[in-house]
N, C-alpha and C positions, 0 to 999 in steps of 0.2 A: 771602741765604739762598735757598736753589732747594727747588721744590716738585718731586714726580715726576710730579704730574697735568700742569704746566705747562709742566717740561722735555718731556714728552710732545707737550702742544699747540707749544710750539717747535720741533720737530721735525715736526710735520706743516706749519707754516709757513715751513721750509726746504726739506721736497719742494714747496711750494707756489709758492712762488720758482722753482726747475728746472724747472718745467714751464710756467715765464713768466705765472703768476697772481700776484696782489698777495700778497703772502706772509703772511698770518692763517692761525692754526692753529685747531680747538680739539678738547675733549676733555672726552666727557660721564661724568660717574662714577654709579652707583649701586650702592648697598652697599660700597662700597669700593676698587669694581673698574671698569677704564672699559669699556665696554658699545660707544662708538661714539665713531672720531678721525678727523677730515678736516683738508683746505687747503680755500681756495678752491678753486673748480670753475667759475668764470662763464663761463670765456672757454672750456676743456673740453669743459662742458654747452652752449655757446651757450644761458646760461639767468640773468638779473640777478639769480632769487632764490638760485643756487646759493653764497650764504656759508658759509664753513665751521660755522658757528651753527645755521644755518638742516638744513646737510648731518646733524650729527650729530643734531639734534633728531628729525626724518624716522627716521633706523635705530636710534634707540635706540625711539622710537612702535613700531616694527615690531617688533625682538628683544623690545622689553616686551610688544605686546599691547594699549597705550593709549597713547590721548593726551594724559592725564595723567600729569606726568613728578615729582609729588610727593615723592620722596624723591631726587631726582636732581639734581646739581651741576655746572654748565659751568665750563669755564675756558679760558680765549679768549685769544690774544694782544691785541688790540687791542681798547677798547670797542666795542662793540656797538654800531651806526646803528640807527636809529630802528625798522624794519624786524623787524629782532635782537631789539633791546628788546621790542618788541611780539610774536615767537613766543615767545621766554624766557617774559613772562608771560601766553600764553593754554595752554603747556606746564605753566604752574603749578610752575618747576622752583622746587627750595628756595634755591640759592645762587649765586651770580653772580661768579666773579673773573676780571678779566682782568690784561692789564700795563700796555701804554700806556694813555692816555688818546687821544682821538680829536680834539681844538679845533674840528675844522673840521665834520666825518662825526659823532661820535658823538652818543648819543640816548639815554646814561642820565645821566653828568653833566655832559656839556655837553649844545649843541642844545636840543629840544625835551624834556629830562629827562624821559622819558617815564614813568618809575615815581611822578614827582610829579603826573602830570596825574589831575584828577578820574576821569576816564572810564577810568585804569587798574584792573583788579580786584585783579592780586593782582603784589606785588610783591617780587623776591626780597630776600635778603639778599644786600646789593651789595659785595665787598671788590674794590678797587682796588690797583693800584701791582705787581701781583707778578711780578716778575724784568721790569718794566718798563725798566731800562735793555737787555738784550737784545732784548727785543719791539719795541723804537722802533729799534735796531737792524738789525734785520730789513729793518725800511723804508726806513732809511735810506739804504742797504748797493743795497735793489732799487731807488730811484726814481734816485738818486745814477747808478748802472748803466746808466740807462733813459735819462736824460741826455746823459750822454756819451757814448753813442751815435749820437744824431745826428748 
C-alpha cells in the first residue's frame, strides 16, 4: 500500500541519488498538507548536518514561525540516526514514519533507541515499515552503483 506523503518523500530521495547524495527523502506535513520536502544535502551543503530530517524540520520552523513543530508529521525514507532522532523530538513533532529500517545508522529502533532513553523529553508516535521495500531500494540501487564503479 503507497502513502502520498511518502511517495513524495521517495521522490525527493530519487532527486537525492542524481545529484550523488545518499538517497533519503523526507516530507514534513502539517494540517494535511506538506509544508517542507528535501534529499540529502551533505555533500551540496558541504554541511554533516544537512539530512533531509534535519533539511525539512529548519523550513517548516521558518514557514510556521516556531520551533515547535506540535501538530506536524515526518516521513523519511530511512530511519532516523541518532542525530534525526534527537531534532524530531526537541521539534516536538507529533508523528514519525519512515520505511527502511537503519541496523547499522539508525537511533530510533535500533542503535541507541533514542525515544527510550531517560533524558528524551518527548517522543513521537513512531510508525515504521512504510513502502519500506522501495526505500531499502533506494539504497540499494545507489550503494550497488557506487560499487561498481571502482
Amino acid at each position: 500500500m503507497t502513502n502520498r506523503f511518502m511517495d513524495q518523500a521517495l521522490a525527493e530521495a530519487h532527486q537525492a541519488a542524481e545529484r550523488g547524495e545518499v538517497p533519503i527523502g523526507a516530507v514534513l506535513v502539517h494540517a494535511g498538507k506538506v509544508i517542507a520536502r528535501a534529499g540529502n544535502r551533505t555533500r551540496a551543503d558541504h554541511d554533516v548536518t544537512a539530512h533531509a530530517e534535519i533539511l525539512v524540520i529548519r523550513a517548516a520552523a521558518e514557514i510556521l514561525g516556531n520551533e515547535r513543530l506540535n501538530e506536524a508529521d515526518l516521513y523519511v525514507t530511512l530511519e532516523p540516526c541518532t542525530m534525526c532522532a534527537a531534532a524530531i523530538s526537541f521539534a516536538r513533532l507529533r508523528r514519525l514514519y519512515y520505511g527502511a529500517e537503519d541496523p547499522k545508522g539508525g537511533g530510533v529502533d535500533n542503535g541507541v533507541r533514542f525515544y527510550n532513553q531517560p533524558t528524551c523529553h518527548h517522543a513521537p508516535e513512531v510508525y515504521s515499515g512504510l513502502q519500506e521495500i522501495e526505500a531499502a531500494e533506494i539504497l540499494r540501487q545507489f550503494f550497488r552503483e557506487r560499487r561498481e564503479g571502482d
